[in-house]
N, C-alpha and C positions, 0 to 999 in steps of 0.2 A: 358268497364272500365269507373271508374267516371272520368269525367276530373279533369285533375290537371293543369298544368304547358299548356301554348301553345305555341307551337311551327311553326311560320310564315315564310316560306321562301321566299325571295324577289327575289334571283338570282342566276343563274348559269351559270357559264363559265366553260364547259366541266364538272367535278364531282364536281371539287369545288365549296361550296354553299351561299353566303348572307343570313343571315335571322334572326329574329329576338325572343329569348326566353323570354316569361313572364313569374314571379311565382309570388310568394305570395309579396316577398319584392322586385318590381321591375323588371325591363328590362335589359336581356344581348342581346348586340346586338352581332353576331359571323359572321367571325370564333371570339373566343374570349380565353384570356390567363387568366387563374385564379390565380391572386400570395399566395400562400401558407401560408394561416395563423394557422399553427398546433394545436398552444394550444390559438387560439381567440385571435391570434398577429403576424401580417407580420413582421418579427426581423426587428430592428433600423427603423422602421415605427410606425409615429402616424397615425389612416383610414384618416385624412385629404390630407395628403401625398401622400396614397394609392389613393385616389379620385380622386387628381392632376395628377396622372400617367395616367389617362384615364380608371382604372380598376373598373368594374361596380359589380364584381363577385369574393370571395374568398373563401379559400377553409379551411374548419377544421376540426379535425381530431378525430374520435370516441374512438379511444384507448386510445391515451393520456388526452383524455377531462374526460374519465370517471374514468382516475386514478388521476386525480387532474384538478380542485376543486373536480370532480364527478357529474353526469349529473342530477343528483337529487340537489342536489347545486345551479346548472346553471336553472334548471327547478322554481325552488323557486324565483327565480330571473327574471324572465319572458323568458327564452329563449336565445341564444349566442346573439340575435340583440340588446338587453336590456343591457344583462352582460357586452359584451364588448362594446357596442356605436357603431358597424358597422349596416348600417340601411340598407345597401344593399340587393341582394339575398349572401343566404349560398349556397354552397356545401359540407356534411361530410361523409370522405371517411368512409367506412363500419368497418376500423379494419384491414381487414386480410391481409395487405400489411406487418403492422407491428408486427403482429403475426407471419409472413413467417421469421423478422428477428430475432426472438427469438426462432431461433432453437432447441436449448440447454435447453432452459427454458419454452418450450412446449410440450402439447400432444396432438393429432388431433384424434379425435371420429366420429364417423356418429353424433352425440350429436353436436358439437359445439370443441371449442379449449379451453382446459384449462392451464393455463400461471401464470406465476411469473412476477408480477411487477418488473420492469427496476428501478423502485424507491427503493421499500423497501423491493422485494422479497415476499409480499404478493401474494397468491394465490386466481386466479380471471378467472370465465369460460367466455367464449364470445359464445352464440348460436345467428342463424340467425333470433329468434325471441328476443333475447336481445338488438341485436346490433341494431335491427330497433328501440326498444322500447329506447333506448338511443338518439336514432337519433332523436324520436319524440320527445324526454323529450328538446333535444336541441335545439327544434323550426329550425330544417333543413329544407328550401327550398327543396333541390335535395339532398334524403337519396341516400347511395347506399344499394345491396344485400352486406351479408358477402360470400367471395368466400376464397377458399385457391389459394395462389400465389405459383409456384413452381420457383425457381431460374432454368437459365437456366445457360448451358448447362442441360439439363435434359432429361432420357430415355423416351422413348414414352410409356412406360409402366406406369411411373408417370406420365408421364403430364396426361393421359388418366384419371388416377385414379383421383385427384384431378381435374382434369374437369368433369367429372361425378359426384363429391361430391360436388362441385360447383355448378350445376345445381338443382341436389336434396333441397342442402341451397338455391339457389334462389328460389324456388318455394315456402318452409314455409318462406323465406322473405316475399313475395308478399302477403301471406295470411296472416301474419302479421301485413301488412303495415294498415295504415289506410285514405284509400282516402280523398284529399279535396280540393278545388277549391283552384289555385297557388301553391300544392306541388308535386311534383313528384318522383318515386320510378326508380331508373337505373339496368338495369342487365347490369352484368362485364362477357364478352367474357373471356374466357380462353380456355388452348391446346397447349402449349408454341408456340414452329414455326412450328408445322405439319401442314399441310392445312388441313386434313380431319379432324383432333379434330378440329379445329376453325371452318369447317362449320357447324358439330355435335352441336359444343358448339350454336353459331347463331341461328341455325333454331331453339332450344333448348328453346333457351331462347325467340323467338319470339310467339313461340307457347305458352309459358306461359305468354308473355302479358305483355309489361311496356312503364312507358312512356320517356323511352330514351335508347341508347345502349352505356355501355363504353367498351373500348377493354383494357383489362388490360393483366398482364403477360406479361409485352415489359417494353425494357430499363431498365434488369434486367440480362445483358452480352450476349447478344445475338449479339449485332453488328447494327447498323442503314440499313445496308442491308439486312439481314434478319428480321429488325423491318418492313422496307416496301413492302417489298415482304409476310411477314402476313398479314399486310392492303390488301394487293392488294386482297388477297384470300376470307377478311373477313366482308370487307364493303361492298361488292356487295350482299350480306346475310342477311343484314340490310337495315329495312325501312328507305324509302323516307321520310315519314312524322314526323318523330320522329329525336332526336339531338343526335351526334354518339360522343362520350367523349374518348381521348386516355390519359387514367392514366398515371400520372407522364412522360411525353415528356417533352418539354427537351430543343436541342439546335436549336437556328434558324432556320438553315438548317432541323432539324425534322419538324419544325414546319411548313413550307413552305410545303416541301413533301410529309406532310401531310394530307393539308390541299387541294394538289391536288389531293387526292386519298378520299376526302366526310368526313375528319374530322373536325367538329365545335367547341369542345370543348377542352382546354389542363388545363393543371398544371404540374408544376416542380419548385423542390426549388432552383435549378440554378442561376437563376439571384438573389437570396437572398444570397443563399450559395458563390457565387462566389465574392458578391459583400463585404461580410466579410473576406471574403481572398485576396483582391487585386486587382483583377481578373473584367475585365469593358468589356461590348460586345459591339463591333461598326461595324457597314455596311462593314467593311473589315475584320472582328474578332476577335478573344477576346484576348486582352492583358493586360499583368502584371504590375502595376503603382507600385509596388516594384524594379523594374528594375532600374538601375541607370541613363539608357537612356534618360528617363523621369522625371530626378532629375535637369536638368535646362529650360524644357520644355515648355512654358510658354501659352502654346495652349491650348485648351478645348481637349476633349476625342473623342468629336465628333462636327463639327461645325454646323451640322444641331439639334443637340438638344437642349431643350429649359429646360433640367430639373436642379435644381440647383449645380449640379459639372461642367455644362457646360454654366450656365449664369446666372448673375447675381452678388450678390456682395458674396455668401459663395463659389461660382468657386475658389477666391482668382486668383493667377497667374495658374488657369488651372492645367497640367499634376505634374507642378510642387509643387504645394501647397496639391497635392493629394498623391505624391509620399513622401512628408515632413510627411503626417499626419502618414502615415503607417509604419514610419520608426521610430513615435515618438511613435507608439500601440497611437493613439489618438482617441476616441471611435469616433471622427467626419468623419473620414474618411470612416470606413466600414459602415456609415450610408449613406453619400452620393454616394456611389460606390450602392447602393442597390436603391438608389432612381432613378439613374440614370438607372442601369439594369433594373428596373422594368419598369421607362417609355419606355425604348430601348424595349422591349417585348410586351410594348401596342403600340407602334409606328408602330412595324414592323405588328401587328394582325391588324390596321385601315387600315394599304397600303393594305394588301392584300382585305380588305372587300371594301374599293373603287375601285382595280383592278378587282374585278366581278361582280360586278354594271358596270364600264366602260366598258366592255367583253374583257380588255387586261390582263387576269394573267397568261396567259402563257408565256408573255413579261417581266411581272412584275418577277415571278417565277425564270425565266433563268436571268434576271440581277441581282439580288438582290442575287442566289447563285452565279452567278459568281462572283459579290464583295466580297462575305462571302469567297472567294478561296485567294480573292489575296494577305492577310495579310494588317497588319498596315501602315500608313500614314508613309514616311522617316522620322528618326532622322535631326533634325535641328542638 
């Protein structure tokens, strides 16, 4: 394969890895958290903000990009790194996440998925040689393959099916794709929680060759116990040498767990989502600054962090002036509850990449969920 992307590993304590991704726009150092920019914009974030969190790498989204502007739009433009001013590396997920949610308003082909815009009901196909040729028109860093997602609970007769048509689509991805020094093409594991489809799927897609493996079909109602107990079956199936991506993960605790089972890579809109609704993660877990608990509160969120709802002069009086903003719908608050998540998610992805360089992350691992267990700080 031509190179693209390289991927440097610096350390290992047990499965979990240090190491360090180049592509074309720059360095992610991992394990590393990608905050979710769907349509070429992390919500209530300018990228300076995004930079400030510590986040080197974001992630956008093929579906919605190519229903508006449209990738032929963005391509005229030089690329998402031009369009939007993120000069980082991208990540754009392949589509078929958000294909899987428009049930109702799709049809699945050995051809590709043809679908109704969510916007205007226009009719629009996605094949695995489209979706890449979109990915390339966006100037993607790290394309993905188009795979179909199966929601789970799901019979093993399905998941089988669409892991099988998954692999088929990866393979015209890859012949698709078009090599070049800094970019890299991912194949997406699928097989919901069988172990035998997931190692079907792996071996599958190793034989066909990329440079990076994500595990997708997880955190789609399956439960966090049976999300790790699929890692466990499906990372050891995956090279050493290449960077192992879990789709859309999630809360801390995933993220930790995961990270001790050889996963480098995440995304989830969590800490965006949450942090639009209330909703703030702290080293003991996540609570609601809607509560009236926190309506004379005058404490930061978290006293170890340094992001501006918890220091400085837009903090105001702390829990309190956060718990005012949300009460007033005042757009300032779900912007800094999101700024604050997203450093909380780059904060917690540096501890762990310093704790396996220092070879303590099985220390770091076990305190860090045990705080995640004990709940919030007392009510003053």
């Amino acid at each position: 394969m031509t190179p693209g992307i390289q991927f440097d590993l610096i350390a290992r304590d047990g499965s979990a890895r240090r190491a360090r991704l180049t592509t074309a726009h720059g360095v992610v150092n991992t394990p590393a958290f990608m905050p979710v920019g769907t349509q070429a914009t992390v919500k209530g974030m300018d990228w300076q903000s995004v930079i400030d969190t510590g986040a080197e790498m974001v992630l956008a989204n093929t579906y919605h990009l190519m229903l508006r502007p449209g990738a032929e739009a963005v391509e005229k433009l030089g690329g998402l790194h031009k369009f939007s001013g993120w000069k980082g590396p991208i990540l754009t997920d392949s589509g078929g996440y958000q294909v899987m949610s428009l049930a109702a308003l799709r049809k699945i082909t050995e051809q590709g998925v043809a679908f109704r815009s969510h916007i205007d009901g226009t009719m629009h196909e996605l094949t695995p040689e489209r979706s890449i040729a979109i990915q390339h028109a966006l100037d993607a860093d790290i394309s993905m393959v188009l795979d179909e997602c199966v929601a789970l609970p799901a019979p093993v007769a399905e998941a089988n099916r669409a892991m099988e048509l998954s692999l088929r689509w990866a393979a015209r991805s890859k012949a698709a794709f078009r090599p070049r020094a800094g970019y890299g093409l991912f194949g997406i594991v699928q097989g919901g929680i069988d172990a035998a489809l997931r190692r079907r799927s792996a071996d599958g897609l190793v034989t066909i060759g990329f440079d990076g493996y994500a595990v997708g079909g997880l955190a789609v109602g399956e439960g966090q116990e049976a999300m790790l107990a699929t890692l466990d079956v499906t990372v050891p199936h995956l090279p050493e040498e290449t960077p192992r991506y879990l789709m859309g993960v999630g809360t801390p605790s995933d993220l930790v767990q995961a990270v001790q089972r050889g996963i480098d890579l995440f995304d989830c809109v969590m800490p965006t989502r949450s942090g639009r609704t209330a909703k703030a993660f702290t080293p003991f877990g996540e609570i609601n600054l809607r509560n009236a608990r926190h309506s004379g509160d005058p404490r930061p969120i978290d006293e170890a962090c340094d992001c501006p709802a918890c220091a400085g002069p837009t903090a105001g009086s702390g829990r309190a002036y956060l718990h005012h903003l949300f009460k007033a719908d005042e757009m300032l608050g779900p912007m800094l509850l999101t700024w604050h998540n997203v450093r909380f998610y780059q904060r917690l992805m540096a501890g762990m990449r310093d704790a396996i360089v220092a070879g303590n992350f099985p220390e770091f691992a076990a305190r860090t969920l045990d705080d995640l267990g004990r709940g919030d700080i007392p009510a003053l």
